[in-house]
DRENZA-107962 format. One record per atom (N, C-alpha, C): x, y, z. Coordinates in steps of 0.001 Angstrom, whole numbers, plus 500000, padded with zeros to 6 digits. Last residue first. Example, Ala and Ser with C-alpha at 12.3 -4.5 7.8 and 13.67 -1.06 7.14 Angstrom:
512850497750507080/513670498940507140/512900500030507870/513190494310507800/512300495500507800/513200496700507800/
END
This chain:
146092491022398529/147347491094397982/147451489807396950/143383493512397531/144110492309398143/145257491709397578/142669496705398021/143331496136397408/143889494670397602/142116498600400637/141030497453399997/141367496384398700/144107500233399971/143939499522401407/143250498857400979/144222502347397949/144795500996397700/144612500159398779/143275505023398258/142749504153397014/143697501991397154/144519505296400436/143314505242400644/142748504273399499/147460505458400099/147102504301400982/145268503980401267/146965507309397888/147468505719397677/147159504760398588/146017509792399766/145316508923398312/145569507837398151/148335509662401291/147181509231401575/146315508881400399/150526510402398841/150439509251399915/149275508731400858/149354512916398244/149543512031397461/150005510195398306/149912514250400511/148693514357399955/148614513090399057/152386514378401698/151434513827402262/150528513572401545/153644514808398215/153569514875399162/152658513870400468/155938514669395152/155169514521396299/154819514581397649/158069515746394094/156864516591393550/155607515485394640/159974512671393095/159867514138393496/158609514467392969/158100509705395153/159168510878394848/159419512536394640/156351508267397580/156377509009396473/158015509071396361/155453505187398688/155463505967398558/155782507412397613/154703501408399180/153955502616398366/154667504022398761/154811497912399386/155506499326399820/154892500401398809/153819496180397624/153539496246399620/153980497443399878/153385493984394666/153824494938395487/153183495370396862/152118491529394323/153371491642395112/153326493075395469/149784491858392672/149750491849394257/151048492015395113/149388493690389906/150935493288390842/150826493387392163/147072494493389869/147734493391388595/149043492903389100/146203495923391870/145524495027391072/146259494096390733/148289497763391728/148286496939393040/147135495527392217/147474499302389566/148960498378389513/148839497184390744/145196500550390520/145006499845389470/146625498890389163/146118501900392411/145209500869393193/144991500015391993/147854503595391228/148349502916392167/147756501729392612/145470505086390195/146562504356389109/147690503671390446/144606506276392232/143753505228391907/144529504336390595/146576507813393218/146003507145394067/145138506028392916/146731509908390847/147795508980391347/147502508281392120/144302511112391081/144491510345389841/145624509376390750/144850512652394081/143405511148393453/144020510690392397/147012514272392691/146871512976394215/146126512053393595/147774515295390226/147170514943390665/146541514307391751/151343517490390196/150303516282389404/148609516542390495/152810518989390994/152629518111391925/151510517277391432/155502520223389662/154324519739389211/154054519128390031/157087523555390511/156737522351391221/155639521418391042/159087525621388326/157528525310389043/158082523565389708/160731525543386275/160786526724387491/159797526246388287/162271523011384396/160562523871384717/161462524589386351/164205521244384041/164010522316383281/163000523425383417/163680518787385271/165081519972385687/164385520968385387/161525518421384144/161262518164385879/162596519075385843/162713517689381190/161579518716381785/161243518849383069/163885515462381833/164760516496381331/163603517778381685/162110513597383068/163344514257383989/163564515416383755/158753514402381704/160553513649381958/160965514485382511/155951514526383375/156734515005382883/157953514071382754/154034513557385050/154290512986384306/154814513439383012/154567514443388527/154403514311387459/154838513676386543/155033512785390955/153656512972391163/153031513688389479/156342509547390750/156763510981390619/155190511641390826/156555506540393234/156249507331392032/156745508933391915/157963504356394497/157732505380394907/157593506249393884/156878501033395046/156681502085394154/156973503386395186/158129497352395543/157389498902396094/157755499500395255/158377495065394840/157588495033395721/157238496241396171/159320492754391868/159339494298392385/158216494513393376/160076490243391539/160542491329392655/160467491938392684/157882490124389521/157629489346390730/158400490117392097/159298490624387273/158522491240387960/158127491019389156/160887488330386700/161524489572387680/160214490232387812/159298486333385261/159006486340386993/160169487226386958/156798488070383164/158399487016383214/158322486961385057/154447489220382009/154364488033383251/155373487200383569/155121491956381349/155408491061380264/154977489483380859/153998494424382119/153052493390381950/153160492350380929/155731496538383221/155468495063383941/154699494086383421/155650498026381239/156913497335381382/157026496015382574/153106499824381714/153759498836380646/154865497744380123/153987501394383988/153064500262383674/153035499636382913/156026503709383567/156376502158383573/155637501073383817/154464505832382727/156243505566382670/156340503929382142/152174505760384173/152010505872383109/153640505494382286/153470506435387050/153257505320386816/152746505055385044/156601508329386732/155171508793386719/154834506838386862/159418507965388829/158594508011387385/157390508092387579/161065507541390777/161404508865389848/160980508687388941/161105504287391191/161146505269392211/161431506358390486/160663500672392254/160751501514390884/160892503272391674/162202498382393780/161333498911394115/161462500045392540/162829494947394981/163118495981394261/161936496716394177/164138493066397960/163145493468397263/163836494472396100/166852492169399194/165311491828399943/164340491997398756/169150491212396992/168021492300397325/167310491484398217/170271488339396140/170466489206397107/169707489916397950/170927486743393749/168989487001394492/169208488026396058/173182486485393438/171993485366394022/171304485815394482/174638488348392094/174825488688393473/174007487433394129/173992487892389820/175500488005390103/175649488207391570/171683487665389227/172170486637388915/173784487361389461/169836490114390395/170063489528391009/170828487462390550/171623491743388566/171821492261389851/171212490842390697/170405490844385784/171654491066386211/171906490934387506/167645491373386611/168002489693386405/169528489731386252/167206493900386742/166678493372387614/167319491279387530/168094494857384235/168644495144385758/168430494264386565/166807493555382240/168038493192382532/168169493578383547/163745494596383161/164024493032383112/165406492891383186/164211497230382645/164105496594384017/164327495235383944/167138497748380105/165533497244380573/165374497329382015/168975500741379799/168906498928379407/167628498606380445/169953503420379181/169074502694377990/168504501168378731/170409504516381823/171335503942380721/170645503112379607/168156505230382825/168751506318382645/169993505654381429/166221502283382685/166848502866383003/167337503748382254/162687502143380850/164559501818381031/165051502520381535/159959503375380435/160217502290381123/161393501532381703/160139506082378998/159922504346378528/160196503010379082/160879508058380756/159122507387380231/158903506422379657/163262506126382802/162942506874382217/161277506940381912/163900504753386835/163442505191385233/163249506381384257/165561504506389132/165136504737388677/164850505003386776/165232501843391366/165688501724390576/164709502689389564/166264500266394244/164613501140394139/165575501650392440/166834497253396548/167009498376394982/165852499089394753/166853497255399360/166398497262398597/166407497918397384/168669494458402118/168441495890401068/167514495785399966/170095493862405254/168774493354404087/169079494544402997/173099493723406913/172037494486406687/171302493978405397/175841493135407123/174831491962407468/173129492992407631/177870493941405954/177608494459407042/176265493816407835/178012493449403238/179321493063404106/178541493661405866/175740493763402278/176037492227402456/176982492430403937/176254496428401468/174969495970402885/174949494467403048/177730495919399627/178373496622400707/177427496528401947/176417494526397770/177814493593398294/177731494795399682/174606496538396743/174373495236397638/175482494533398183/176432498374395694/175372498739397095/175133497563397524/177010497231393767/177989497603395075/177566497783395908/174583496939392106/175317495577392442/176005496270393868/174330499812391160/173517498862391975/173976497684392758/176598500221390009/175966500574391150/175198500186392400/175899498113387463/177312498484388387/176978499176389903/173181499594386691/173287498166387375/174780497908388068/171840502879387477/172604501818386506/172937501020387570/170775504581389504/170425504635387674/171287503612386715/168335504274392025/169842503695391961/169426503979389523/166956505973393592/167160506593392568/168194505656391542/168227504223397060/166737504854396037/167865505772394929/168453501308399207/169212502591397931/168465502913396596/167776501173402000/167040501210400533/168084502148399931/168566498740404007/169509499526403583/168154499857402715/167659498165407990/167370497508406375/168429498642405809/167252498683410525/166760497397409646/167101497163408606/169900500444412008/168864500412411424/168969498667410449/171882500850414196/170800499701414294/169773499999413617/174525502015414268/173081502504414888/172197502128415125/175646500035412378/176122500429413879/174893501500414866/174569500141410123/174407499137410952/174838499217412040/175002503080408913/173531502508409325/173738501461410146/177467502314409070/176953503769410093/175628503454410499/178141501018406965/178475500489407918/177967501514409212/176692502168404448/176223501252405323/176498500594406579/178928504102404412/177584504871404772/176657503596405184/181164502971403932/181115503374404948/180091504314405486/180910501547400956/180904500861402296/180174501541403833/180156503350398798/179121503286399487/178655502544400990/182680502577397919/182338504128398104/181269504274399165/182886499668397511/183976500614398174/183485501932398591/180833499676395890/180947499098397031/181616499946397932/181752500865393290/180468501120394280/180306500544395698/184355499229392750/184012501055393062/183035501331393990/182803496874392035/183757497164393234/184017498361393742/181028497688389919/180525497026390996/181690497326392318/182404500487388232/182474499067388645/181659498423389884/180756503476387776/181917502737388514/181453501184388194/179746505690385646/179807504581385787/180691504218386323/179428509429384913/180543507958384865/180360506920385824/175905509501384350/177048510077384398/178439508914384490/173339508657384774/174389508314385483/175902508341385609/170719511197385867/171748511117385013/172890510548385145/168956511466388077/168254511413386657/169434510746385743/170327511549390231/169817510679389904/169004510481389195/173739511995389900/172243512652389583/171928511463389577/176343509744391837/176151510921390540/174290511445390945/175923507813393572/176918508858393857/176767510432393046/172508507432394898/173691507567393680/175072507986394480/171667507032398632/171746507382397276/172741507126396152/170241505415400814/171686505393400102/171537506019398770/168762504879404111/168584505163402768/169971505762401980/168148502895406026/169356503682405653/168737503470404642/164900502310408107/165940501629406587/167067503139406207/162895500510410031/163497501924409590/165026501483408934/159732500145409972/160919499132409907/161985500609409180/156857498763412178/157216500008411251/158867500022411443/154169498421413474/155028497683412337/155567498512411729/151926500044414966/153198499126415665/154619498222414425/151479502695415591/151823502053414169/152697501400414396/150700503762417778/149519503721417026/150049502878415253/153019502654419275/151583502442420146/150356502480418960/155360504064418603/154742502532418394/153435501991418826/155898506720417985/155096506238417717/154388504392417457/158388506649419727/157166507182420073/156373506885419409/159746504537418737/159534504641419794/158468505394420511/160733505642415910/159479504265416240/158881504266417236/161612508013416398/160121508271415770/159363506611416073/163666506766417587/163375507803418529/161815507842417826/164977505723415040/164369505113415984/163791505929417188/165338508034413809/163921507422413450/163666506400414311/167157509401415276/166133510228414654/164630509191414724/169128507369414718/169066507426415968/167216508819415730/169399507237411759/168979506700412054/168428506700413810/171233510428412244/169881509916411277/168976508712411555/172889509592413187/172719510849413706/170938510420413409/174857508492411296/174159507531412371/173267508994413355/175022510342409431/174727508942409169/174258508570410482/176526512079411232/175295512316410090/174678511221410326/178836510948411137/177805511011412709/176459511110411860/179880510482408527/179862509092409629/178686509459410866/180588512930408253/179425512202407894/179103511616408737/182789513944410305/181217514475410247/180522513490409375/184533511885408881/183939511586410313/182383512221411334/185116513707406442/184932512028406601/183820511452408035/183742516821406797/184956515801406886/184453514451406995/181858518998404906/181997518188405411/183301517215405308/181293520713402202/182740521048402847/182705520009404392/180109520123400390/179024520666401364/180515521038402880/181475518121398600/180515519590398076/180304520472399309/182081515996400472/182808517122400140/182793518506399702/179318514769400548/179891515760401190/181210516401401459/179328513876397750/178188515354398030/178941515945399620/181165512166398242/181657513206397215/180219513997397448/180296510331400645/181377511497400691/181180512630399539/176999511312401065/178071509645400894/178715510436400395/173696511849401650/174907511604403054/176576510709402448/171902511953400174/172968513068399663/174025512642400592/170086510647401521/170559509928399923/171503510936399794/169071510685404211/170498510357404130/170966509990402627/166960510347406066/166869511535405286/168645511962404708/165468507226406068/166670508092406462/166651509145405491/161976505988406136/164017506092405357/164248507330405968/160243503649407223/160915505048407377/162505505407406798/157606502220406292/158945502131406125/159792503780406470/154899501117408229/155745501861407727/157207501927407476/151246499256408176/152620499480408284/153470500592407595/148153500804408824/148913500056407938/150125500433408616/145919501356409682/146136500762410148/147153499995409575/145243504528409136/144529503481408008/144893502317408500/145764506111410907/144571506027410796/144076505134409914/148784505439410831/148021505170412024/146575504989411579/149377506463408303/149666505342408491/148891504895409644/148701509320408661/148588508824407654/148192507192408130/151197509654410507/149531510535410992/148711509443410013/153150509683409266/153083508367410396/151696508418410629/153097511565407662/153055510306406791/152813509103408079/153597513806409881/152559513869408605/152157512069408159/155886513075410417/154844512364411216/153571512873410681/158186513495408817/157669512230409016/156247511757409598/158049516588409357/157483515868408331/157099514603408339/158616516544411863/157007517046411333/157004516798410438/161073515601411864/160331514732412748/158673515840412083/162401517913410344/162366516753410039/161390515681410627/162047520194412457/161509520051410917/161710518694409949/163938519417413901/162427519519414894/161564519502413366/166276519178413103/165510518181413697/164197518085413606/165967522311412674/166223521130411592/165829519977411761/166248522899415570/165291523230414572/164932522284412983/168545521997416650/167090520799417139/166060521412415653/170796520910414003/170832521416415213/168960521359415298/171493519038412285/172752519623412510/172171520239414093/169911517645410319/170275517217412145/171207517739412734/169817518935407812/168392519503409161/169225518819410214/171372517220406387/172166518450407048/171131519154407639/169640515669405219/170514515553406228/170953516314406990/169037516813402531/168641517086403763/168696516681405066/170614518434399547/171018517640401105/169809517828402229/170620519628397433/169266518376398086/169772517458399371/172454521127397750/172760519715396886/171524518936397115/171131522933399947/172227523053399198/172366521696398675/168537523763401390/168900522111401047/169951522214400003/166293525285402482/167187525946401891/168058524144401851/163034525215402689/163903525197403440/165102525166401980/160138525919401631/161087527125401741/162141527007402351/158222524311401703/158301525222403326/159518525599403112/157706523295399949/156445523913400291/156973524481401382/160250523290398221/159305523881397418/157804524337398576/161990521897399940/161970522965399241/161040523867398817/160130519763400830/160799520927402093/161538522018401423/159559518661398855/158730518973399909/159234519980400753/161821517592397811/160510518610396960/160247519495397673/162972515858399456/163405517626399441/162504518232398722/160895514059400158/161221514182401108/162002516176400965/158104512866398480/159511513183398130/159893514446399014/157194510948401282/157004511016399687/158478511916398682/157179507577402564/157879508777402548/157237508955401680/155837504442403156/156541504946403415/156221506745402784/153108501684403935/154088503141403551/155100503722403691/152458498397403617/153455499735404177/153149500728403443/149848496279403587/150077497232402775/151179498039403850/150804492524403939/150437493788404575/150939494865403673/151597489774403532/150755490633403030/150290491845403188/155459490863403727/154522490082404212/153021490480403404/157446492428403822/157392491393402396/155874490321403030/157191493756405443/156928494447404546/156656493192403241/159229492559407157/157823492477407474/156847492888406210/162037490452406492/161321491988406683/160045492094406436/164317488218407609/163176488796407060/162697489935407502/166835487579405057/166892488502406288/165209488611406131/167742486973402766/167166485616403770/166694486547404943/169451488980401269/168020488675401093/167088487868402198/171720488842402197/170915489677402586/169887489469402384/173851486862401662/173218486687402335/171623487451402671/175988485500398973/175435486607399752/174184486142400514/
END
């Protein structure tokens, strides 16, 4: 495989940002209606559009004034058939989705290249299943197969990169990379956790992370941690094995609740910003590799400026 050799700016010393948690946000603070956490389905018509591009540019607003780079994902983790079958979508409506999406963010580079000239826009790929819960397990080949024709949309539109966020088991994981192989697109595992630091299927970051990249050769552009508090999984980096080494971005939870309690609550914990900002600047410390910073669920702008504030002075 190839994808990894692909270069991406982000892997450079420079602090990126990216997103925070993209349906929290549009559920919980502006009341938009996101049947399956689909939010894709905003490009259906300009209003939706027009509510998608204000969110991003909250976080671009962000990025300009601190002089840092940006990763822009696709508002596309629900976009891969079996959610849109849920959502009574045909094969070929995705497919536009999909590229519907990326045509969105290159339109956001374009205008905003003047005040945030480094800024690298990535198909974002979700589970097939929850991404708290990985439910039945496909084969590396399954995953591929399933997840082919949502990377092949991104690369025909001309996005940079693939991130497949929430990914909860290593079969999965793996397909996603063969399938952004087959299409000559970079990718990044974002790989989510429990409070003890392991995947949703009991097994380590260290195995995921040394599975996925011994069967595929080091594939990933990068790996990234995503759907945990940092209190979760600070502990799990500080064994000094070199997989840590690939992990290059965080998109944290803003609480430090479990999953099973994040379902289970009626409310929206949006934690702390500052605290989360300065436990960000304290990981950046000890893990210069990491470069990419944004949130998950229960975050917002708010919490993303903290990080890029508490962490810009951070050397890599």
């Amino acid at each position: 495989m190839t994808t990894k050799k692909t270069y991406l700016p982000q892997l450079g010393d420079s602090l990126f940002l990216t997103d925070g948690g993209l349906e929290t946000t549009l559920i919980f603070h502006e009341g938009v209606e996101l049947p399956h956490f689909a939010a894709f389905i905003l490009l259906k018509d300009d209003a939706g559009r027009a509510t998608l591009r204000r969110y991003y540019e909250r976080y671009l607003e962000i990025a300009a004034a601190q002089g840092l780079g940006f990763v822009l994902e696709a508002p596309t983790w629900r976009a891969s058939p079996d959610w849109a079958a849920r959502l009574g979508l045909a094969p070929g409506e995705l497919e536009l989705f999909n590229r519907d999406a990326i045509r969105l963010l290159l339109d956001l580079r374009e205008t905003w290249r003047s005040r945030v000239p480094r800024m690298v826009v990535s198909g974002c790929i979700g589970p097939r299943g929850d991404g708290y819960d990985p439910g039945e397990t496909m084969t590396a080949d399954e995953a591929c197969a399933y997840h082919a024709g949502q990377a092949a949309a991104f690369a025909a539109a001309g996005a940079n990169m693939i991130g497949a966020i929430t990914m909860t088991n290593i079969p999965e994981a793996m397909g996603v990379v063969r399938a952004a192989d087959a299409v000559g697109l970079p990718v990044a595992i974002s790989f989510t956790v429990e409070t003890d630091g392991r995947l949703p299927t009991g097994q380590t970051l260290a195995e995921a992370i040394l599975t996925v990249d011994a069967v595929t050769g080091d594939a990933p552009a990068y790996y990234m941690l995503n759907c945990a508090h940092p209190t979760h999984f600070a502990g799990a980096l500080e064994t000094g094995e070199s997989w840590v080494r690939r992990i290059a971005g965080l998109r944290a939870n803003a609480s430090k609740r479990s999953h099973q309690e994040l379902n289970d609550a009626p409310d929206l914990d949006d934690g702390d910003p500052a605290e989360l900002g300065r436990e960000h600047a304290a990981l950046l410390r000890r893990h210069g590799q990491i470069r990419v910073l944004g949130g998950c669920c229960g975050t917002d702008h708010r919490h993303v400026e903290a990080m890029s504030r508490a962490c810009v002075a951070v050397p890599a």
